[in-house]
C-alpha positions as CSV (number, residue, x, y, z in Angstrom):
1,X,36.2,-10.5,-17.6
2,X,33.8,-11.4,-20.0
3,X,32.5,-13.7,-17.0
4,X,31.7,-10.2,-14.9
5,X,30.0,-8.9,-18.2
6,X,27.7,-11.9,-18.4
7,X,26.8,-11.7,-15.1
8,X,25.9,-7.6,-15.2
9,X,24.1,-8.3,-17.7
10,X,21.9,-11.3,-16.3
11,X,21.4,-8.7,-13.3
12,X,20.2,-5.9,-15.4
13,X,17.9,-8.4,-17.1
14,X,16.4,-10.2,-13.9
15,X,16.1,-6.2,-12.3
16,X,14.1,-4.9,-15.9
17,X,12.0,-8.3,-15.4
18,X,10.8,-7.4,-11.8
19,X,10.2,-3.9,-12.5
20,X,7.9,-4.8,-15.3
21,X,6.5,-7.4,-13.2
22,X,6.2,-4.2,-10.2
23,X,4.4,-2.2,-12.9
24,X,2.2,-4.7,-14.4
25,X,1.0,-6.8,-10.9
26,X,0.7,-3.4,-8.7
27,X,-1.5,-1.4,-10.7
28,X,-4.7,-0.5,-9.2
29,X,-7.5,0.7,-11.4
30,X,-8.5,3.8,-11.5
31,X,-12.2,3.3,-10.9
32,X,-11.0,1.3,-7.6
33,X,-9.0,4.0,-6.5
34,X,-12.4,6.5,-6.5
35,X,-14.4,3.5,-5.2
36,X,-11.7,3.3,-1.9
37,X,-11.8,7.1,-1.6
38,X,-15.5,6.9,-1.3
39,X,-15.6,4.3,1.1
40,X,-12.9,6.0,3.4
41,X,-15.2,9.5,3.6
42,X,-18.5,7.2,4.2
43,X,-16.2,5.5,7.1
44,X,-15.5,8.8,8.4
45,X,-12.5,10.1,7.1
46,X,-12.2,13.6,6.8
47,X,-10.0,13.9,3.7
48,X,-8.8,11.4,1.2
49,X,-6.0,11.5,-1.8
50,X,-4.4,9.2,-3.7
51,X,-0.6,9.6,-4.0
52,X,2.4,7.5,-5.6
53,X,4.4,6.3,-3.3
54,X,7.6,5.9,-5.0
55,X,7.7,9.4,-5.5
56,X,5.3,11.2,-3.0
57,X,6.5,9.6,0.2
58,X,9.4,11.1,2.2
59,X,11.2,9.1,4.4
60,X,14.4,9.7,6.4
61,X,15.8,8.1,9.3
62,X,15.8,10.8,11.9
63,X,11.6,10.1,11.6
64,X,13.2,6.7,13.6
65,X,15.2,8.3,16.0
66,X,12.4,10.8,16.9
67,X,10.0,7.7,17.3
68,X,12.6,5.8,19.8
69,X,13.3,9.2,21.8
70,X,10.6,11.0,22.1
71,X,7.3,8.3,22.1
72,X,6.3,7.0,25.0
73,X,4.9,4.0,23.2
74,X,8.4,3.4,22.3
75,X,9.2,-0.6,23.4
76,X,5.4,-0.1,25.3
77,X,3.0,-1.2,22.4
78,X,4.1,-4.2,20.1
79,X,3.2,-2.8,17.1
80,X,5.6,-0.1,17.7
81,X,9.2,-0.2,17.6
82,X,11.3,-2.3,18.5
83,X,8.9,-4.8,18.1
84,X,8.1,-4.2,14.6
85,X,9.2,-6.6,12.1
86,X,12.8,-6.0,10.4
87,X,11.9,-4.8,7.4
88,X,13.6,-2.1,4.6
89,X,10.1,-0.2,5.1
90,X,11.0,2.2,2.5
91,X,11.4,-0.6,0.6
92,X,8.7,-2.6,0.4
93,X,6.2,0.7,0.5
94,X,8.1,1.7,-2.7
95,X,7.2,-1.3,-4.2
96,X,3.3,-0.1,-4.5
97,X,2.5,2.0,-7.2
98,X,-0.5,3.5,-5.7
99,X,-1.7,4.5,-2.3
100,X,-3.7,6.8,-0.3
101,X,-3.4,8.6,2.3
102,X,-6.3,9.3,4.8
103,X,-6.8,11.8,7.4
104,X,-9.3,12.2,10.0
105,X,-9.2,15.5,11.6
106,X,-10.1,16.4,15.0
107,X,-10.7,19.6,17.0
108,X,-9.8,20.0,20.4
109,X,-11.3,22.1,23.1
110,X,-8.8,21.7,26.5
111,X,-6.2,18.6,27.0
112,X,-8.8,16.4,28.9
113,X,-10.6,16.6,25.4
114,X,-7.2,16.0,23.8
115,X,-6.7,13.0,25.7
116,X,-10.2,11.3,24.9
117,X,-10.1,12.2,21.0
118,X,-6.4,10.7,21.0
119,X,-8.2,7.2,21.3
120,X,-11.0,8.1,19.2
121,X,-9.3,9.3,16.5
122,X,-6.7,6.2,16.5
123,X,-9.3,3.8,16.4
124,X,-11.2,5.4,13.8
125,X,-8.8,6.1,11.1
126,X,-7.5,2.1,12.4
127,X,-11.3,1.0,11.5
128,X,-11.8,2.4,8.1
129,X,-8.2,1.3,7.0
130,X,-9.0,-2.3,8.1
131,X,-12.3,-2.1,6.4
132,X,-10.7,-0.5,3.1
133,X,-8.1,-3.7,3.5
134,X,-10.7,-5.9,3.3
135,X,-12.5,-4.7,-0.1
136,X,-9.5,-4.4,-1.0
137,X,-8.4,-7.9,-1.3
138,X,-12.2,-8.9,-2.4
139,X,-11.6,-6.7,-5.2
140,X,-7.9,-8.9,-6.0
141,X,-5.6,-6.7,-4.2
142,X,-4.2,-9.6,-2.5
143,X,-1.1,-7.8,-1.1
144,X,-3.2,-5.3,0.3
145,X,-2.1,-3.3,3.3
146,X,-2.2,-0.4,5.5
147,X,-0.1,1.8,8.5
148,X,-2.2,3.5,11.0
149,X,-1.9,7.3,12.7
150,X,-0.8,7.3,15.7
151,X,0.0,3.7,18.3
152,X,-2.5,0.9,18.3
153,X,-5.2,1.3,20.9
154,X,-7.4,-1.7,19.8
155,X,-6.2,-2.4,23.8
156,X,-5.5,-0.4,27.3
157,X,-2.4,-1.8,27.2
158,X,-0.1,-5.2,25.7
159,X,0.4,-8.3,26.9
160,X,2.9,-10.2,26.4
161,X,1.5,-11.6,23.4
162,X,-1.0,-9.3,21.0
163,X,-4.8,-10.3,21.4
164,X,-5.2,-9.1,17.8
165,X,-2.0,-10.0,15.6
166,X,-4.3,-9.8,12.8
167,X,-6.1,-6.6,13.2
168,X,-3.5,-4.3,15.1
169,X,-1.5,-2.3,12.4
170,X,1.9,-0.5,12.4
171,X,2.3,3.4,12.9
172,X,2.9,5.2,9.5
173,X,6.0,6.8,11.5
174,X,7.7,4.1,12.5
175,X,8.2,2.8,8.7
176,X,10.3,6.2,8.8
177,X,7.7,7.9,6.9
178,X,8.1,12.0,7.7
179,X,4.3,12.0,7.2
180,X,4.8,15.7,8.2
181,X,7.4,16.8,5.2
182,X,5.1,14.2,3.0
183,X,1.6,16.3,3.7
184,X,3.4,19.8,2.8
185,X,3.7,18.2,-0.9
186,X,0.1,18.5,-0.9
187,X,-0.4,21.8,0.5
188,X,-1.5,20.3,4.3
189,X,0.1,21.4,7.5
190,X,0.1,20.1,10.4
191,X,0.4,22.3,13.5
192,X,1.9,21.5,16.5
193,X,1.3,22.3,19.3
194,X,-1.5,20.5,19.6
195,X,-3.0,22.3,22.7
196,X,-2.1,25.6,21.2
197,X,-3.7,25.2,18.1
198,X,-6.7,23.3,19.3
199,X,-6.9,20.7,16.6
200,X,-4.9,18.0,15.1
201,X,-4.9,14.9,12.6
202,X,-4.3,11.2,12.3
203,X,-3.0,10.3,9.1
204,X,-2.6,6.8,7.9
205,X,-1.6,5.1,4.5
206,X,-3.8,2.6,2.4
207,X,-1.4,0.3,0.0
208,X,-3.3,-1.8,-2.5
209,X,-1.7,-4.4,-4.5
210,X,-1.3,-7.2,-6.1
């Protein structure tokens, strides 16, 4: 008995000591946080927020489901699922006490034109997160990282081993992240469909850390 005691409490200690260590290692400062917003709308980013992503983020596991289903990137792209490291996601994301998100907003005029912005829009929000990653880390957020909108078009198509393994990033969705629910906190809607509504967004998620 009073071995189980001892051994609660050493838990509860060792848990208290890496959540202090959490807050006190993940903080970002403030001034940072405007400097990264900055950067993203000089990138090209349409809108840009900081949120806390223990608290802001919604995940749920149907987001997963939907993602195997219904994407036909699904098992295609190896930065999507099931390629995707095996990870608690909701985890590790939770473990950041800041983050932003970042949207790059497109209009549409016809399907042709969805299909071309598709790429553009991927690839854009994909540069100005990498870029962001790297101040980032020159600033001393060393655990510094980011999930894209939308698959990984930095190719046509895979091979059977990624030309960038370095650069390529993981969709925000396939962490389980209803980036959907998550927006509505903050009074943004997304609208689907996307050919009906004639405009439409990529969202990804900047995580700085340390």
């Amino acid at each position: 008995m009073e071995e189980n005691k001892l051994s609660q409490a050493t838990n509860t200690g060792l848990n208290k000591t890496y959540e202090a260590l959490l807050k006190e290692r993940s903080q970002v400062k403030e001034k940072d946080l405007k400097y990264f917003q900055k950067r993203a709308r000089e990138l090209g980013a349409t809108k840009v927020f900081s949120i806390n992503p223990r608290e802001d983020i919604i995940f749920q596991e149907r987001v997963r489901v939907a993602c195997a289903n219904n994407c036909f990137h699904y098992g295609v792209k190896l930065s999507c699922p099931p390629y995707i490291p095996d990870l608690d996601y909701e985890k590790a994301i939770k473990e950041y006490r800041e983050g932003l998100i970042v949207l790059v907003n497109r209009e549409i005029k016809d399907f042709k034109d969805f299909e071309r912005k598709r790429t553009e829009s991927t690839n854009t929000i994909h540069g100005i997160l990498l870029k962001l990653e790297g101040e980032a880390f020159n600033r001393g957020y060393y655990l510094t990282t980011s999930f894209i909108g939308g698959s990984c078009k930095l190719c046509l198509e895979c091979d059977e081993t990624c030309k960038y393994p370095k650069s390529s990033r993981i969709p925000v969705e396939a962490t389980g992240i209803n980036i959907i629910k998550t927006l509505e906190k903050f009074d943004i809607y997304l609208r689907f469909p996307v050919e009906k509504h004639k405009k439409f967004s990529r969202v990804g998620l900047l995580l700085p850390g340390k």
